[in-house]
FIPA-412354 format. One record per residue: residue in one letter; x, z, y of N, C-alpha, C in turn. Coordinates in steps of 0.2 Angstrom, whole numbers. Example, Ala and Ser with C-alpha at 12.3 -4.5 7.8 and 13.67 -1.06 7.14 Angstrom:
 code n_east  n_up n_north ca_east ca_up ca_north c_east  c_up c_north
    A     66    39     -28      62    39      -22     66    39     -16
    S     64    35     -11      68    36       -5     64    39       0
END
This chain:
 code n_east  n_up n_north ca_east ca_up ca_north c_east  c_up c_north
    X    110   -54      10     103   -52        8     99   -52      14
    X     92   -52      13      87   -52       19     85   -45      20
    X     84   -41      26      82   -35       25     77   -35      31
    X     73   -31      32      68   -31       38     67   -23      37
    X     63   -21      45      64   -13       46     57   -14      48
    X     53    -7      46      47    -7       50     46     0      55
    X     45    -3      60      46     1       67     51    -3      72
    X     49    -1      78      55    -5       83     52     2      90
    X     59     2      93      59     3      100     56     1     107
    X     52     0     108      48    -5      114     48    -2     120
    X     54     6     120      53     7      129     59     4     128
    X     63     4     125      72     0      126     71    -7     122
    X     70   -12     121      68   -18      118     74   -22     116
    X     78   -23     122      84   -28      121     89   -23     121
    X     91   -17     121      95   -14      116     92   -12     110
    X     86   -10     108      86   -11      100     86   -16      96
    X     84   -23     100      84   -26       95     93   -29      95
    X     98   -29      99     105   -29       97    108   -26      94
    X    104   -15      94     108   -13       89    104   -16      81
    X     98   -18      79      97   -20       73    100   -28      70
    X    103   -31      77     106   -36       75    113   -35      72
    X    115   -28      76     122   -27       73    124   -24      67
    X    115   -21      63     116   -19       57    115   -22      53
    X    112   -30      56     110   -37       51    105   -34      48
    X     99   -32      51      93   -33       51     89   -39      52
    X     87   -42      47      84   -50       49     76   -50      52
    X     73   -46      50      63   -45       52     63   -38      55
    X     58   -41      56      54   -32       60     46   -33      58
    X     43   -27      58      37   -27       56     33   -21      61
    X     29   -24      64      28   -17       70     21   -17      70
    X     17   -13      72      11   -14       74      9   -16      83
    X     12   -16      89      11   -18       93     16   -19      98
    X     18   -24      96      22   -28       99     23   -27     109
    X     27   -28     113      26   -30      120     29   -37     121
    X     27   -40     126      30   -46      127     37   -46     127
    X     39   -42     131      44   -40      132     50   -37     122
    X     45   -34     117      47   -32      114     51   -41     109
    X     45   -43     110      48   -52      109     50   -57     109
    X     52   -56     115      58   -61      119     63   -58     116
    X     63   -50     115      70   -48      113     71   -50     106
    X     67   -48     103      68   -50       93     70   -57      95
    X     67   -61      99      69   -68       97     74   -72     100
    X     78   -67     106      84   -69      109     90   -65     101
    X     89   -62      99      92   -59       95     93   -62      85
    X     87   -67      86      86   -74       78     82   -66      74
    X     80   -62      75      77   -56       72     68   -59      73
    X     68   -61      66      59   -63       65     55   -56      66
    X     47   -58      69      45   -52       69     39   -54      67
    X     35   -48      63      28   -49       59     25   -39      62
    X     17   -42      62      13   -38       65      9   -33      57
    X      9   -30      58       5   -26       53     -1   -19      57
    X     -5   -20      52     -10   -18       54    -15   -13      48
    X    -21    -8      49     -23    -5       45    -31   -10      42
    X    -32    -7      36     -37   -13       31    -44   -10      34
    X    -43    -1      32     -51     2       32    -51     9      40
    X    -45     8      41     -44    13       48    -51    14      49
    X    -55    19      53     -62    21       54    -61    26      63
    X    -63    27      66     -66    30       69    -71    34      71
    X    -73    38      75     -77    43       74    -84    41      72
    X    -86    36      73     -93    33       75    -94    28      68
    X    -91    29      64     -90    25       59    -96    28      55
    X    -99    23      51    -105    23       48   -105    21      41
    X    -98    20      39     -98    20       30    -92    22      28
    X    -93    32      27     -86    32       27    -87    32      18
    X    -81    34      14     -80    36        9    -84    40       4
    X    -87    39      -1     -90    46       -4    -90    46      -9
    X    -90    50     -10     -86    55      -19    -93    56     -25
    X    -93    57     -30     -97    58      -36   -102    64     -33
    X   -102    68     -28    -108    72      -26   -112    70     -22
    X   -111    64     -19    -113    63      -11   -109    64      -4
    X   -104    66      -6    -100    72        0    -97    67       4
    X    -94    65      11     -92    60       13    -83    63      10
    X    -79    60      10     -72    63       11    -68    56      15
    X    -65    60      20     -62    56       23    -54    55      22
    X    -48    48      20     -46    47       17    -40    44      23
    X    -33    44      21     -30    39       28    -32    39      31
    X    -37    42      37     -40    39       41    -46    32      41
    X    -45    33      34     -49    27       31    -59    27      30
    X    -60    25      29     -67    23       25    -70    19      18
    X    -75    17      20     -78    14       11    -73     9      13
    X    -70     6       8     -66     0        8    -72    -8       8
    X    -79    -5       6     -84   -10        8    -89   -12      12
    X    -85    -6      17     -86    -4       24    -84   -14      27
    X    -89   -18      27     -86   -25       27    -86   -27      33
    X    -89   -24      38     -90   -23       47    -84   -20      47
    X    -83   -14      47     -75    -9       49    -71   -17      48
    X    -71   -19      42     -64   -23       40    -63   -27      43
    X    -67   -32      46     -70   -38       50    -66   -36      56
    X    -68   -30      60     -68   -27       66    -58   -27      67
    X    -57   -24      60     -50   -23       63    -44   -29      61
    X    -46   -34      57     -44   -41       56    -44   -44      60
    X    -49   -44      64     -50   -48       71    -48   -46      75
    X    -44   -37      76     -39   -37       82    -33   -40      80
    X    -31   -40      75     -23   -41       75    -24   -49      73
    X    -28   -54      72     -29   -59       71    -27   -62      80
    X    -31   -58      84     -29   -59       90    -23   -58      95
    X    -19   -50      91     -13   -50       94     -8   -55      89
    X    -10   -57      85      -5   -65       84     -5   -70      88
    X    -10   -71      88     -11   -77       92     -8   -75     101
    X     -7   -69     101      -4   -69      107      6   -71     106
    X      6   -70     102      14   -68      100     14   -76      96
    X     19   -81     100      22   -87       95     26   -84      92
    X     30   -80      91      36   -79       88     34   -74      82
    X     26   -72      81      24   -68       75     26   -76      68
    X     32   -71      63      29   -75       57     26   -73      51
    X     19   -69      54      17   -67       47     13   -59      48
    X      8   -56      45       5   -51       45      6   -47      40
    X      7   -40      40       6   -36       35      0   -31      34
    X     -4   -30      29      -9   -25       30     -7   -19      26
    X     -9   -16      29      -6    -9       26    -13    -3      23
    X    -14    -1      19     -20     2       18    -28     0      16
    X    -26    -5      13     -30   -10       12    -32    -8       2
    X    -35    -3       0     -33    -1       -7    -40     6      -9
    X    -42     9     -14     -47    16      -13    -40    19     -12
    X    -43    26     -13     -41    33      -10    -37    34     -16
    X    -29    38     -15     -25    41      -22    -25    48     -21
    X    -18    48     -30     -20    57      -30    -18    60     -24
    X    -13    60     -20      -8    63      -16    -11    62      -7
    X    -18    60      -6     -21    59        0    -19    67       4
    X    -18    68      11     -17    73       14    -25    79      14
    X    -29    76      13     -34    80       12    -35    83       3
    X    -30    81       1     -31    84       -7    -36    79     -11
    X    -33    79     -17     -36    75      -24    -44    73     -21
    X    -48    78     -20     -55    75      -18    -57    68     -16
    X    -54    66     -12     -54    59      -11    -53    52     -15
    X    -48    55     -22     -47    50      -25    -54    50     -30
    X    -59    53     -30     -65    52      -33    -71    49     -29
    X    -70    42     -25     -72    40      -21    -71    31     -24
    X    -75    29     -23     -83    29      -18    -88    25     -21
    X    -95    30     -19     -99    29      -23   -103    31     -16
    X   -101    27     -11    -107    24       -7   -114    21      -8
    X   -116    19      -5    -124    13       -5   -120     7      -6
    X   -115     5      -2    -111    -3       -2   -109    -5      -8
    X   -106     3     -10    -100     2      -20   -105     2     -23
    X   -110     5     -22    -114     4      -30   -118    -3     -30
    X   -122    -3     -22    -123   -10      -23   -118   -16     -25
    X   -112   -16     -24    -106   -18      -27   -107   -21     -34
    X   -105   -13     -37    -105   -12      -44   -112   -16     -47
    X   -117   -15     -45    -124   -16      -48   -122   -25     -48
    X   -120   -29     -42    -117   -37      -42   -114   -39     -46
    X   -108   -36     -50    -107   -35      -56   -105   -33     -61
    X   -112   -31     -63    -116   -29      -71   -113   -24     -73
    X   -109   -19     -67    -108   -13      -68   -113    -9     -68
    X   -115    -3     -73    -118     3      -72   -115     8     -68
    X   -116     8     -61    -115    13      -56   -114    20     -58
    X   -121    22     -60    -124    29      -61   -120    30     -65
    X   -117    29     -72    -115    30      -77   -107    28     -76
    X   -105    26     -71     -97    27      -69    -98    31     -66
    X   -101    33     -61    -102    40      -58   -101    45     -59
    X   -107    47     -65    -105    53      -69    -99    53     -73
    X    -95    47     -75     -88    47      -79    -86    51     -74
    X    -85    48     -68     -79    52      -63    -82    57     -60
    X    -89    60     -62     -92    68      -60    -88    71     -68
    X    -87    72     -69     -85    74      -77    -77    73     -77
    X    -73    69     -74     -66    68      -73    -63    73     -68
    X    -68    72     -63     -67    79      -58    -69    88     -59
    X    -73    87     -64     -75    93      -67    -71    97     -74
    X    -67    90     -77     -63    95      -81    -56    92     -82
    X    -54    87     -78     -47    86      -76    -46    83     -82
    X    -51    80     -88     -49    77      -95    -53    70     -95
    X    -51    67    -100     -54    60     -102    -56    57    -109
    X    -63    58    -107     -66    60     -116    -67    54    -118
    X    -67    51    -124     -66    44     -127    -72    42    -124
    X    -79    43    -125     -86    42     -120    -84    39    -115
    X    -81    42    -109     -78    39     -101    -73    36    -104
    X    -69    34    -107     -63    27     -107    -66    21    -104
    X    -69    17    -108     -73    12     -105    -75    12    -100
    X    -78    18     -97     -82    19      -89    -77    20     -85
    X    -73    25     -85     -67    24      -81    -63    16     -80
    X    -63    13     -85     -58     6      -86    -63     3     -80
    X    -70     4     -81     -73    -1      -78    -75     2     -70
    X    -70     9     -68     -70    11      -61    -64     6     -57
    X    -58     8     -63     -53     5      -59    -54    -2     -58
    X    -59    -6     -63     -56   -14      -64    -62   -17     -58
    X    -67   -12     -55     -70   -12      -49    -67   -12     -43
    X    -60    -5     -42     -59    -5      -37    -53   -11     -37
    X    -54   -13     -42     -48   -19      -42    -50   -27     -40
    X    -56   -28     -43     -61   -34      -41    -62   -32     -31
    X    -64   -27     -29     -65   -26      -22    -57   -28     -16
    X    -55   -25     -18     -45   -26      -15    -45   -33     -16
    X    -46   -36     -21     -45   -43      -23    -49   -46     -17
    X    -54   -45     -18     -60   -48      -11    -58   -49      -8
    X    -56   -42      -3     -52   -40        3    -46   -48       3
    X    -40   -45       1     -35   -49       -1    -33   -56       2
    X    -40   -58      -3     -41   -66       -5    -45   -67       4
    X    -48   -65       7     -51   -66       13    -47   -63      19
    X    -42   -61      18     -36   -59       24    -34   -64      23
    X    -29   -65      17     -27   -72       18    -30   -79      20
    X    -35   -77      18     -38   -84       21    -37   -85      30
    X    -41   -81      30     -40   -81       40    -33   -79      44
    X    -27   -76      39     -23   -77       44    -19   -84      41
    X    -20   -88      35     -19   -95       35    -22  -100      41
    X    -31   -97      42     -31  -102       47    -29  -103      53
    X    -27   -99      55     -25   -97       61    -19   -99      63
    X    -15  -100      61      -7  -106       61     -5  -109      53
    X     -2  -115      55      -1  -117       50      9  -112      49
    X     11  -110      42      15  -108       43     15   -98      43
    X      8   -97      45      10   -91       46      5   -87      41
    X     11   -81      35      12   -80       30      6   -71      31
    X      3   -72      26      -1   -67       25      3   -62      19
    X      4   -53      21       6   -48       17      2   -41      16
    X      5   -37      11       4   -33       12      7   -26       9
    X      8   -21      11      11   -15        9      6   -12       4
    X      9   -11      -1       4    -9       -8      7    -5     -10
    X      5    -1     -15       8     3      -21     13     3     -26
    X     17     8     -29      19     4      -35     16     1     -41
    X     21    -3     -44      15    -7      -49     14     0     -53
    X     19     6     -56      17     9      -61     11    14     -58
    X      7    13     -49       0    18      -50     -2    12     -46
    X     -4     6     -44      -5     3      -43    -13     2     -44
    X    -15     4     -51     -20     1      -54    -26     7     -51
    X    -24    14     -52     -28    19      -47    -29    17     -44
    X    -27    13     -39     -29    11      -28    -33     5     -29
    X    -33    -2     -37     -36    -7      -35    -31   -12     -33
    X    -25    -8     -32     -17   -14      -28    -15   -17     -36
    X    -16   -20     -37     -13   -24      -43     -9   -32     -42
    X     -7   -34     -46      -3   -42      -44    -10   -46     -44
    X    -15   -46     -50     -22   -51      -49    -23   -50     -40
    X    -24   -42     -39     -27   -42      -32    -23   -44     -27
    X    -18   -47     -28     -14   -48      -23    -10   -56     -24
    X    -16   -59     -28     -13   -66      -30    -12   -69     -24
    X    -18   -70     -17     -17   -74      -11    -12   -74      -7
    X     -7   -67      -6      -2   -66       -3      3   -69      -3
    X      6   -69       2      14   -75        1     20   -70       2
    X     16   -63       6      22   -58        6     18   -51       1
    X     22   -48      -5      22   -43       -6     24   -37      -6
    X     26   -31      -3      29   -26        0     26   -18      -6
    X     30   -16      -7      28   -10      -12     32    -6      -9
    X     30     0      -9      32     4       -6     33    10     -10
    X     41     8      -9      45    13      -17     47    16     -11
    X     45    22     -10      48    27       -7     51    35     -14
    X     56    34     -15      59    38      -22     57    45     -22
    X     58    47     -17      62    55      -16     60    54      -9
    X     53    56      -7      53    58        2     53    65       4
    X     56    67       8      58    72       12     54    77      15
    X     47    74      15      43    79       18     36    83      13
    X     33    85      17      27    88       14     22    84       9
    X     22    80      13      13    73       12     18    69      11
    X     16    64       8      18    59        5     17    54       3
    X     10    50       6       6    47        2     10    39       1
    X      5    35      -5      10    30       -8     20    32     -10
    X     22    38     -10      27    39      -11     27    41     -18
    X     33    39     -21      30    39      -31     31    46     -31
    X     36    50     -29      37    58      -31     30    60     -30
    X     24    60     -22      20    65      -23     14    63     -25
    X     15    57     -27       8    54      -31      8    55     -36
    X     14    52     -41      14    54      -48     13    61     -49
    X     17    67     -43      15    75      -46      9    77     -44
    X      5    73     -40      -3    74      -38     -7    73     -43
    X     -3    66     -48      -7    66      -53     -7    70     -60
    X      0    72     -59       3    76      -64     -3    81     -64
    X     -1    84     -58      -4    92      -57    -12    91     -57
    X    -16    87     -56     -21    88      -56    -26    86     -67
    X    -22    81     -68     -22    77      -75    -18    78     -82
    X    -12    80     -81      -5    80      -85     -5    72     -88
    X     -4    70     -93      -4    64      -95    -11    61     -94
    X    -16    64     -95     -23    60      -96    -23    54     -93
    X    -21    53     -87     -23    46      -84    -18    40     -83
    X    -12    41     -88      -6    38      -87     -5    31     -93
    X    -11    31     -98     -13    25     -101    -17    21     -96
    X    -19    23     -91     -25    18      -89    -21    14     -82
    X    -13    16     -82      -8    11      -76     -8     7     -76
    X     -7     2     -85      -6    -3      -85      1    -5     -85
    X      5     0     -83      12    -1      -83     15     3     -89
    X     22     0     -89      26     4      -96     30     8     -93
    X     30     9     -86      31    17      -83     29    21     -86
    X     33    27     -86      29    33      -87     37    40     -85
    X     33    45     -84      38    50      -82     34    56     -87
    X     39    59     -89      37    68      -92     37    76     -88
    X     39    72     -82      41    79      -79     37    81     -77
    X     37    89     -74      31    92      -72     32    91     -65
    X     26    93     -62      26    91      -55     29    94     -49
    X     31   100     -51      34   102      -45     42   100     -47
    X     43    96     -53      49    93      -54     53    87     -50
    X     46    84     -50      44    75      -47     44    77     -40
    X     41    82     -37      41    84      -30     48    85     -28
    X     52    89     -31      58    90      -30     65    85     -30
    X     63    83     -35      70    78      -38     67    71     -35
    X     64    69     -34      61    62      -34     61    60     -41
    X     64    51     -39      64    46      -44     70    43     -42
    X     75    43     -51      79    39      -48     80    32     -44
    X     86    28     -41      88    22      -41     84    18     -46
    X     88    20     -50      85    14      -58     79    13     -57
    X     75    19     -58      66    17      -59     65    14     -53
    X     67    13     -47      66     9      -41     66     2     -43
    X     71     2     -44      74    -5      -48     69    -9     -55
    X     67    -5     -59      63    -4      -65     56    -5     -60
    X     53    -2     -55      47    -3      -53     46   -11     -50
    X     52   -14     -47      54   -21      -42     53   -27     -49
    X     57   -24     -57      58   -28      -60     50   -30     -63
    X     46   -23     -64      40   -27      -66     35   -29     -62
    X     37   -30     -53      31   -34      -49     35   -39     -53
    X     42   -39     -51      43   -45      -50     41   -53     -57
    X     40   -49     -64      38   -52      -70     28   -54     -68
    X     26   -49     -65      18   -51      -64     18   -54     -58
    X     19   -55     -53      19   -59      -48     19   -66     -48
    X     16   -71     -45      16   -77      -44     22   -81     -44
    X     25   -88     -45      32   -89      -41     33   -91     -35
    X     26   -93     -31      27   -93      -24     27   -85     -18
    X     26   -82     -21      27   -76      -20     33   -72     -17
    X     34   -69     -11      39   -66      -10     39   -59     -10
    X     43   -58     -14      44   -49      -16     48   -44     -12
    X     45   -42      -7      48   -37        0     48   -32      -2
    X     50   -28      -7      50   -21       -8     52   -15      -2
    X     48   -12       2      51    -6        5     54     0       4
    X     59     3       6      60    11        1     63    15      10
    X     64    19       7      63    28       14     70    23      13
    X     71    25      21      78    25       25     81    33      26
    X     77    38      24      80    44       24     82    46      16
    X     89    44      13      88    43        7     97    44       7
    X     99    48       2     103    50        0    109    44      -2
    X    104    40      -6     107    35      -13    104    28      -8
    X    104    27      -3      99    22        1    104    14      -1
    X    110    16      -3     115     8       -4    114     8     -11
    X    112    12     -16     113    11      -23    104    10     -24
    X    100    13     -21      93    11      -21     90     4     -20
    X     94     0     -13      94    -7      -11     96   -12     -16
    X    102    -8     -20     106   -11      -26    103   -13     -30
    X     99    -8     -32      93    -9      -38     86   -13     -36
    X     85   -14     -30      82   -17      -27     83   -25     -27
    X     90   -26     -25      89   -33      -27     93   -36     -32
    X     94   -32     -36      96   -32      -42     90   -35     -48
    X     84   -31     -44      79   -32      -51     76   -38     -49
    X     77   -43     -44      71   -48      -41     71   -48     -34
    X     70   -43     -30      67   -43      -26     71   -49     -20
    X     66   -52     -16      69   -56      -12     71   -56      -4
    X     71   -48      -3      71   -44        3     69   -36       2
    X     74   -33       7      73   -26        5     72   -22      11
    X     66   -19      11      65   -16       21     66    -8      20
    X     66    -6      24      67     1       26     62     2      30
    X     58    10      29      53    15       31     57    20      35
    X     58    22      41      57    16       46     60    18      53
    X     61    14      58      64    15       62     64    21      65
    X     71    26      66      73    32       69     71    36      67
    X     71    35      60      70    42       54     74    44      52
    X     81    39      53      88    42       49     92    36      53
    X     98    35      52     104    29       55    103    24      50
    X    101    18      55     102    11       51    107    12      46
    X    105     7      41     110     8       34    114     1      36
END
C-alpha cells in the first residue's frame, strides 16, 4: 500500500528521511522544504509534495471574515475566503517554492474552505461571511444576500431551523460551495501550468460535514489529489476538521437541526460530550473513504489522512484502504511512533 506522512525533520534531513524509508513511507508533505531536506527524500525514492494555507491572513489584512452582525471574526488564522488578493498572494509563494524544488510532485492546500462549528475561537465564526466581497458574490449570482443573512442572524439567535430559512440556508451553503469551487478549479489551473505532471491537492473535510465548509466532491472536481482528513478520536482540546470535535460542536450548539443539510447518509445520535470522548469508530472512517470514494471522479486519487496518535491506527488504515482509498497519510510527524 502507498502511505505518505505529513511533516518532516529538516534539522536532521538524512536521518529522517532513512528512518521514514525504514517504515516504508512512500511521500512526504511539508510546508517548507530545505534543499538539503530534498536531496535526502530523494536519495531515499521518498516523493515529496509542498502544501500550503488557502486564506492565512495577517495583521494588516484588509478582508477578514464577517459574521450576520457586521462583527469581523477571525478564523484559522484565516480570512474572507474572497479575500481574492490574500489568495493570489499566498498561491504565488508556494507556486514559487515549487519551482524551486525539481523533485516537488504535487501541491496541497490546506484551509482552503468557510469557517466550521469546532473553530478555536468558538461557533461564532461558522456564521460568516457576509463581507462587501460575499455579498457582492452572492448578489452575481441571483442570490438574495440580505435575506440569507438574516436566515443565519436567526440560526444563530435560536440555534433552530424554521421551514422559512430551509431554502435560505440551502442557498448559504450551495454559495460557500460555488466559492471553494472557484478557488479550487483556479489553484489547479496554475499549479497545472507551472510543470507538466505536477498534481494539484487538497486537505478537506469529511464528506459527512463537508458541505458546512463548501468542501464538497463538485468543489473539488479539478483536483488530481484528494486528502480528507479523518482524524477519529483526537487527543486534544481543539480539534478542528477533526470528526469527534466538529460533529460535537455541531451537536452542542444545533442537536440534529443541521444534520439534513450534509448531504451525506452519515449521521451519529450521540451527544457531544459522547463524540468528544469516544471518537468515531474504525468502521465510520472506512464508511466516510467509501462515500468520497462513490462521488469522486475516476481520475481522482483518494489520500485520506487520519491522527497518527491513534490507538486502533492498523485497523483504522484497514478500513481505510479497504473502502477505496488509494493511499493513506498520517497527521503527523513526531506526534507518536511511525506506524
Amino acid at each position: 500500500m502507498k502511505t505518505f506522512i505529513f511533516g518532516f525533520d529538516n534539522e536532521h534531513p538524512a536521518e529522517c528521511a532513512q528512518e521514514l524509508r525504514r517504515h516504508q513511507i512512500d511521500a512526504v508533505v511539508m510546508g517548507a522544504p530545505t534543499p538539503e531536506t530534498a536531496d535526502a527524500l530523494s536519495s531515499e525514492g521518498i516523493e515529496l509534495y509542498l502544501s500550503c494555507g488557502a486564506y492565512r491572513v495577517n495583521e494588516n489584512s484588509s478582508l477578514p471574515a464577517i459574521d450576520h452582525t457586521g462583527k469581523p471574526q477571525p478564523w484559522f488564522r484565516s480570512g474572507c475566503p474572497n479575500d481574492h488578493a490574500n489568495a493570489q498572494r499566498l498561491l504565488d509563494e508556494v507556486l514559487m517554492r515549487a519551482e524551486t524544488f525539481p523533485y516537488v510532485r504535487g501541491i496541497l492546500v490546506d484551509g482552503a474552505r468557510f469557517a466550521s462549528f469546532a473553530s478555536i475561537e468558538g461557533i461564532e465564526p461558522f456564521f460568516t461571511c457576509f463581507c462587501p466581497a460575499c455579498m457582492k458574490a452572492m448578489q452575481a449570482q441571483g442570490i438574495d444576500g440580505e435575506a440569507v443573512r438574516a436566515s443565519v442572524e436567526r440560526l444563530a439567535a435560536t440555534r433552530l431551523v424554521s421551514e422559512k430559512d430551509k431554502a435560505l440556508l440551502q442557498q448559504w451553503f450551495a454559495f460557500r460551495e460555488s466559492c471553494i469551487q472557484q478557488y479550487m478549479d483556479h489553484f489547479a489551473d496554475r499549479v497545472h501550468q507551472l510543470r507538466d505532471g505536477l498534481m494539484a491537492g487538497a486537505f478537506i473535510f469529511p464528506p459527512s460535514l463537508g458541505r458546512f465548509v463548501g468542501q464538497t466532491a463538485a468543489a473539488c472536481r479539478s483536483l488530481d489529489i484528494v486528502s480528507h482528513m479523518l482524524y477519529r478520536c483526537y487527543p486534544h482540546e481543539f480539534g478542528v476538521a477533526c470528526l469527534g470535535h466538529e460533529w460535537a460542536a455541531m451537536e452542542e450548539a444545533f442537536g440534529a437541526q443541521l444534520q439534513s443539510f450534509s448531504g451525506s447518509s452519515l449521521t451519529d445520535s450521540r451527544c457531544a460530550r459522547q463524540l468528544l470522548h469516544d471518537g468515531f469508530t474504525p468502521a465510520w472512517v472506512g464508511r466516510e473513504v467509501a462515500e468520497a470514494r462513490a462521488s469522486f471522479l475516476p481520475h481522482q486519487k483518494l489520500w485520506p489522512i487520519i491522527q497518527i496518535e491513534d490507538d486502533f491506527i492498523t485497523e483504522t488504515a484497514r478500513c481505510v484502504l479497504s473502502a477505496g482509498a488509494d493511499c493513506v497519510g498520517y497527521f503527523s510527524y513526531g506526534d507518536a511512533p511511525l506506524p
